[in-house]
N, C-alpha and C positions, 0 to 999 in steps of 0.2 A: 504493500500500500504506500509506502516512503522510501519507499529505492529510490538511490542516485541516479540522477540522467545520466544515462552513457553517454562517452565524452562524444561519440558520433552524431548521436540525436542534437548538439549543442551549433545552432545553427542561423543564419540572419534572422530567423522569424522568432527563436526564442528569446536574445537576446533581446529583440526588439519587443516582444510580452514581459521577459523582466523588467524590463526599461520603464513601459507602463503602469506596471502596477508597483514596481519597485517605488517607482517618483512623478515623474511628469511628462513621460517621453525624451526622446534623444536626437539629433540629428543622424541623417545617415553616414555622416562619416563617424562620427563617435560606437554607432553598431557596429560599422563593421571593423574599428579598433576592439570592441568587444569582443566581436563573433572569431578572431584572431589573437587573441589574446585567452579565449578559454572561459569557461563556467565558474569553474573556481575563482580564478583571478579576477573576475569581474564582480561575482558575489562579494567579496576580501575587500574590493574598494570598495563598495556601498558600505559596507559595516565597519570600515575602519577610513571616515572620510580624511579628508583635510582639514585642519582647521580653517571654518567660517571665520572672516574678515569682514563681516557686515558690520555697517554704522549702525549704530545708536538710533533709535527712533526720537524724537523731541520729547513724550512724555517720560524717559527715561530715567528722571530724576525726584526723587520722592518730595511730596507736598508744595507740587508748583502750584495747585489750586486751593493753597490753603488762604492768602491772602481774600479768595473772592469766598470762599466758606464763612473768612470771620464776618465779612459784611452782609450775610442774608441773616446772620446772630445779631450781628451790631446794631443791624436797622431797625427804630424805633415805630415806624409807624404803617400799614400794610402796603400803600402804593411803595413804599421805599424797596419793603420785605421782597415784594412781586419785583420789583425791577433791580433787586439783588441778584435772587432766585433766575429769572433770565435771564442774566447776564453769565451765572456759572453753568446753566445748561448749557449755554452757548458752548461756553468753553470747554465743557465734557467733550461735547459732540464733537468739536474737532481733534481732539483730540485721539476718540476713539477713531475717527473718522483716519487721523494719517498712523495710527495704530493698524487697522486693517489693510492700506496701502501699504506697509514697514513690510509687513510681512508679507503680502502679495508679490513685493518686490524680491523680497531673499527668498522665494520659492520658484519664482520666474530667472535669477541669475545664480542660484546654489548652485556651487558642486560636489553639495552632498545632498542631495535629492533623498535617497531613504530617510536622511534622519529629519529633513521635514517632511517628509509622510507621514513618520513616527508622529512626530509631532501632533502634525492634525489628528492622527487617528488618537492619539492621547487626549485633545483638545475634544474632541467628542467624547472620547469614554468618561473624562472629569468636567464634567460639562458647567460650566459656569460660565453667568450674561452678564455682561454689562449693563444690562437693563434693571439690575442691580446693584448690582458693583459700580457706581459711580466713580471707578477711578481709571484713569488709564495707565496709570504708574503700575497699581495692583495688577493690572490685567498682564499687563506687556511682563512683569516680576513673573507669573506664573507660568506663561509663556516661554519663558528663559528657563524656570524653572522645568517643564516639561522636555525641553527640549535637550537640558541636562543629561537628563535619566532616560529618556526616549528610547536608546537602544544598550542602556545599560541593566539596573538591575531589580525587577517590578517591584520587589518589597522597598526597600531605598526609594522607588519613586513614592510608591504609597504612602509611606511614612512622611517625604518631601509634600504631597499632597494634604495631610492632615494638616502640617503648620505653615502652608499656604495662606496668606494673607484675605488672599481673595475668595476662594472656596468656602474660609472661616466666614466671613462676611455673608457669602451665599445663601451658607446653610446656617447660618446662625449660631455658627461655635463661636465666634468672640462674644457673645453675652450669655454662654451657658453658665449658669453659678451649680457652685458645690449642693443648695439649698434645693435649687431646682434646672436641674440639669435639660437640656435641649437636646433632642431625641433626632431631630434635623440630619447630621451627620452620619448619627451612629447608623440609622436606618440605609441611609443612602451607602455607605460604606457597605454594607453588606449587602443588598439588593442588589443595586447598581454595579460598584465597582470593584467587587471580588468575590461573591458567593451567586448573584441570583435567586429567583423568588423561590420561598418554599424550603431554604435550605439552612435557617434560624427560629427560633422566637422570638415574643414579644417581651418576655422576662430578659433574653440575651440584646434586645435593642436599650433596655432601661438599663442593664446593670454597663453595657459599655459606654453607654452615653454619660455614666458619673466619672468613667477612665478618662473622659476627654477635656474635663472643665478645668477650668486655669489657664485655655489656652486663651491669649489676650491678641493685642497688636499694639505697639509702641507708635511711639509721635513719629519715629520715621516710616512708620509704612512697612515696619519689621515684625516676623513676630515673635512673641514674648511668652516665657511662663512666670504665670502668678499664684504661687508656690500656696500661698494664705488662701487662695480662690478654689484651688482643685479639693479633690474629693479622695483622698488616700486610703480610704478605710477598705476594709474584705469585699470584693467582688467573686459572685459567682457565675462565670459564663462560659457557656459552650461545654457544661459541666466541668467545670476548672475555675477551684477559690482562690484565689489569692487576691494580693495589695495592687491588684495589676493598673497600670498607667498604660497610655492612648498604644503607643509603641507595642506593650502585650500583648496586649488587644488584639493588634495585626499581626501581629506575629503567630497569636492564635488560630484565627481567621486563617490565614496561609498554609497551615497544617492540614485545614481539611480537602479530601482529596477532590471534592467537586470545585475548588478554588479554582487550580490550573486548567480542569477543562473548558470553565468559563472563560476564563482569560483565552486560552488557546481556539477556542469556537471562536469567539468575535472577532480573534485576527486573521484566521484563516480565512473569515467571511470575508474581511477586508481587503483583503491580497489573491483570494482564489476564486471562489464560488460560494454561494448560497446552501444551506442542508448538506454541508458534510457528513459521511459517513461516520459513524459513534464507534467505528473501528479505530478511522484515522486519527479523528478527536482524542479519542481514549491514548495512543501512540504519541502523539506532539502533545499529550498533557503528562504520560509519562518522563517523556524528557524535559521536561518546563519544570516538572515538581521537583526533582533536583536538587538544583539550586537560585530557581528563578532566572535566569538570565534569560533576559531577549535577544541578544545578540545570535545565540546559541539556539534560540529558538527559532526566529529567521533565517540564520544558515540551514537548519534542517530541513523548511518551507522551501526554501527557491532552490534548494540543492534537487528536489524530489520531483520524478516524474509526474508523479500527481498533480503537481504545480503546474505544467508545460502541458496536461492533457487536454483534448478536445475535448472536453466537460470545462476546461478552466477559460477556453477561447471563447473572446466575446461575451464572457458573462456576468458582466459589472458594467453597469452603468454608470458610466461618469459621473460622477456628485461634481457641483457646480462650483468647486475649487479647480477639481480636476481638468474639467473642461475649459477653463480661462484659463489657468496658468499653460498647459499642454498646450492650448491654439498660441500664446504669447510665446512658448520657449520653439517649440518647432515651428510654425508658423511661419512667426515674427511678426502677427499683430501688435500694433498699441493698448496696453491696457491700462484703462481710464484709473485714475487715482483719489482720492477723500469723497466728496457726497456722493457722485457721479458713480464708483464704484461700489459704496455703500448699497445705493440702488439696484443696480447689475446683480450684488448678489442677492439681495433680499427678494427679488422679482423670480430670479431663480431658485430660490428657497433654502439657502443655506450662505447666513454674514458672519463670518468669522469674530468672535466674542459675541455670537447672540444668538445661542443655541433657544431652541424653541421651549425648552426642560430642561428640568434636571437631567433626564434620561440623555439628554441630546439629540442628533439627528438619525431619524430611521435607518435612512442609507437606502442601498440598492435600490428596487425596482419603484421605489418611493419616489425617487428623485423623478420619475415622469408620468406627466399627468397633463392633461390640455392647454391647461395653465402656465405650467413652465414650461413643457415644449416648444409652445407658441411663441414663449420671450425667448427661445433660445434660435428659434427660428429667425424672429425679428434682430437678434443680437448679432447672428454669425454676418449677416451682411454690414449693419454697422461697422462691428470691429475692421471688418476688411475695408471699408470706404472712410476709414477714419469717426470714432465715435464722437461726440461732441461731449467735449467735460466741462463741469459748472468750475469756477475758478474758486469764491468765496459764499457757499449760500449759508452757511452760519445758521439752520434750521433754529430757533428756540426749544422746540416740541422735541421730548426725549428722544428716539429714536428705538421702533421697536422689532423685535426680531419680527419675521415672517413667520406665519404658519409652518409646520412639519409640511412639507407634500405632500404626505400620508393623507392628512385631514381632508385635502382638495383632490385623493383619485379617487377613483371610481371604486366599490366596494365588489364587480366582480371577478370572476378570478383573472391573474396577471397570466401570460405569456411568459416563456422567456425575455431576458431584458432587450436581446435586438428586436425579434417580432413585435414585442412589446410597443420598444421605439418606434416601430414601423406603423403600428397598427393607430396611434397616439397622432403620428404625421400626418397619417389619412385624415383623421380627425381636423387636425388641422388644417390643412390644404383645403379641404371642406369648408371649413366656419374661416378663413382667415381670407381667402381671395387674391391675399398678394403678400409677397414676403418683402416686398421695401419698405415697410412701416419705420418710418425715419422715429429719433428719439424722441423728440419733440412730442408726437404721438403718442408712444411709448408711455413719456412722462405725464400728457396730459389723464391719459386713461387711468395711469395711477394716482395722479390728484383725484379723481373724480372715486376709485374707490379707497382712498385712504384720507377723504375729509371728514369721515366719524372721527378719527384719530387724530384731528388739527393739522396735518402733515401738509406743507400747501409747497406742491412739485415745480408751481408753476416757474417760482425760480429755476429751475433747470433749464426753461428757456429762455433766460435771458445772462448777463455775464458768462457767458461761456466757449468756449473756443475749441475746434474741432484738431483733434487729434489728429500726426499725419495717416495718410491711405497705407494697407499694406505693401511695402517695400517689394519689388520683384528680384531684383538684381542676384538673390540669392538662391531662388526659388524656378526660374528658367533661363537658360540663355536667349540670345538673338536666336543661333541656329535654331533651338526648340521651338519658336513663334513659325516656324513654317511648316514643322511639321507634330500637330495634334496630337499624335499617340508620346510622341516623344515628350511635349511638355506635357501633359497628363501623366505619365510614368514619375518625371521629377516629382511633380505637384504630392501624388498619389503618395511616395516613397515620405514625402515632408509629412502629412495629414496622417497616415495610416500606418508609415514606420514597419510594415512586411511587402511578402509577395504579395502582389494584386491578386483578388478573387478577377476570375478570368470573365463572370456574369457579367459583375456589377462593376466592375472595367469597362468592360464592351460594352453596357448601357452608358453608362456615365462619357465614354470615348464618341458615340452617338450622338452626343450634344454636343463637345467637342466640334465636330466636326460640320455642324450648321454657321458658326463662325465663319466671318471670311479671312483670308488667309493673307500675310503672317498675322496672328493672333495681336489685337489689341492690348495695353494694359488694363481696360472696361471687359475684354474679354477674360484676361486668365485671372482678374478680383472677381468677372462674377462667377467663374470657374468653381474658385475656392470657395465663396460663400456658398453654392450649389455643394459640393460637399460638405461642409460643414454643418447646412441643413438633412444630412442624407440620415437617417435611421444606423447607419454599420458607425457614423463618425461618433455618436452617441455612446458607444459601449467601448470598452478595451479588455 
């Protein structure tokens, strides 16, 4: 079930599926330094990157909004209070707003690509909003802090997660008292992010939740134990008494044997397919239980045939990270930056610090439903014709995450994710009429259903300035402009990163070939957006 790929099966299309789901796609000459350089040695650099040299995001410095904090306290009288209060939302908002750009950028120019996938996918498993967490220091701290542990060691991240500054905020562990302890964490800690329902009690939520009190946050945005606040006396949980503190706790927790196949299910989900077999589960949770390391864990995933089988082709639907930074890194679209981005993903249903729950984002087959399809439809041509980004809209109104897509698809039963895709397009192409639905449009439709929320879009069409078009020079030469198959083949190789399916080639080479000849730059932008709307460009 976890056999090694034989070194023969290791080939431009694997690498090109690792590449995928490992990170954000690759160009083709970087596959095929892969696909000659070997499995191994290509696996070794994902999990042993370089070190990141990314700047600094601007909220990076703790209690820059503290001065506009004291003045909504200071203010004596309520117009003062409201025009205090305004003026830090403001300043949140942007804040988060180039918080989600910081990192849209370091995902789009890393070259350690796994360990922000880690990332994200940690970022959803520890799910914590800003629609909360009013701070962008805390947010962007735990971020760093995820990113830390990401492919190192899941107890050590756990642990890093409990005295998390922001998480604490969340779920309401900085105001749990010894007297009466907040149940908040304890519950999600076990549920959520390491046992799963049904695999505790409600006596084990109450006696861990007294392990956890004391923990505080100091004036810098750090956190703190307050020794006088926690709760030191006899606990009994998981049929085990002792004096135990938050650390125990987890430590506990990790010992039981359904921990690691939780853990081990939802990454496999994430990297392979849907409904793994409870053979393989059971196997990559025997190895995880160990000693917890992911690193170790991931090598045994992409080492394995199982990973590279046709059950694992095509079947993950891009989550709407994936899809923007992948068209930005292979591509070479422009991708829009602070509100303008903010927007893009929230319309696609997934803004990074603004998970829809605790739980996070569903994921897979979730991600498409008429709703987003549609904007993803309307977005692949933007991005290629240059998107228009707001400069300063300084929103006052908090900013709030998007629905789950779950919420808004259909409840009956799903396809696989490309027919899926396909069957969703139809839908589309149907009720939409035309795919140049410029942004302006876009944003007006979203004013129209986000004014129960105060949210007024309308500024996005005004102050803003159109991103350049996608770039060709990298993507086809002159010779290829005269002959169709050939600049479709490049085009194809950038987009799709394998062998072309020989069908859906020859269809898509078919319209190709209605262009007149040598191929315009109007002709191979709308080339690209025409793939990019296609149902196969949807999934990896």
């Amino acid at each position: 079930m976890l056999s090694p790929l034989s070194k023969d099966k290791w080939t431009y299309d694997t690498a090109a599926h690792l590449a995928a789901r490992a990170g954000f796609g690759e160009s083709p000459s970087e596959l095929d330094r892969w696909t000659k350089q070997g499995m191994d040695a290509t696996i070794q650099e994902l999990l042993h990157p370089d070190v990141d040299q990314t700047s600094l995001p601007k909220c990076a410095t703790p209690n820059q909004l503290a001065d506009l904090r004291a003045r909504v306290k200071q203010a004596t009288d309520s117009e003062g209070k409201k025009t205090a209060r305004r003026t830090l939302r403001v300043a949140e908002n942007q804040g988060f707003y180039e918080l989600i750009s910081w990192w849209t950028q370091r995902m789009l120019t890393t070259r350690a690509p796994l360990l922000e996938k880690m990332t994200l996918f940690w970022h959803g498993h520890f799910a914590t909003s800003a629609a909360k967490v009013r701070s962008p220091y805390k947010l962007w701290q735990q971020n760093e802090s995820l990113r830390r542990d990401a492919l190192g060691n899941f107890v050590t991240l756990t642990k890093a997660i409990s005295r998390d500054p922001a998480m604490m905020i969340y779920l309401d562990l900085a105001s749990s008292q010894a007297e009466n302890p907040n149940e908040n964490f304890a519950r999600e800690l076990m549920e959520l992010f390491t046992l799963g329902e049904g695999h505790y009690t409600e006596p084990d939520i109450k006696e861990s939740a007294r392990a956890f009190t004391g923990y505080r946050i100091d004036r810098f945005e750090q956190f703190r134990f307050a020794k006088n606040q926690c709760d030191a006396g006899s606990k009994t949980f998981m049929a085990q008494t002792g004096n135990w503190d938050g650390d125990e706790i987890i430590d506990i927790i990790l010992r039981q044997r359904v921990a690691a196949k939780f853990i081990c299910t939802k990454i496999w989900k994430y990297f392979a397919y849907e409904d793994p077999d409870a053979e393989l589960t059971d196997r990559l949770a025997e190895i995880f239980r160990q000693n917890y390391e992911i690193r170790q864990l991931l090598e045994t995933i992409f080492s394995s045939e199982e990973f590279y089988s046709q059950r694992a082709r095509d079947a993950i639907v891009k989550s709407p990270v994936q899809y923007l930074v992948e068209a930005g890194r292979t591509l070479g679209v422009s991708i829009p930056n602070g509100f303008t981005l903010f927007i893009v993903y929230q319309r696609m249903g997934q803004t990074p610090f603004y998970p829809p729950n605790v739980k996070g984002w569903d994921g897979g087959k979730s991600w498409i439903n008429t709703a987003t399809l549609t904007f993803r439809y309307q977005l692949a041509r933007q991005l290629v014709l240059g998107i228009r980004e707001v400069n300063q809209p300084h929103p006052a109104t908090t900013p709030q995450a998007s629905p789950s897509p779950s919420a808004l698809a259909s409840n009956s039963a799903q396809p696989s994710p490309s027919k899926q895709a396909a069957n969703t397009m139809a839908q589309t192409d149907n009720s939409s009429g035309q795919s140049g639905i410029s942004m302006a449009q876009t944003e007006n439709s979203s004013e129209q259903t986000e004014n129960t929320k105060g949210q007024k879009l309308k500024v996005m069409a005004q102050n803003a300035t159109r991103l350049p078009a996608l770039p060709l020079a990298k993507l086809v030469t002159t010779e290829d402009r005269a002959d169709p198959e050939a600049a479709l083949r490049r085009i194809y190789a950038r987009a799709f990163q394998t062998t072309p399916d020989p069908q859906f080639f020859s269809r898509i080479l078919a319209v190709v070939k209605e262009k007149p000849l040598p191929l315009s730059d109007d002709a191979i932008r709308d080339l690209v957006a025409l793939i990019m709307m296609t149902p196969n460009y949807q999934v990896c």
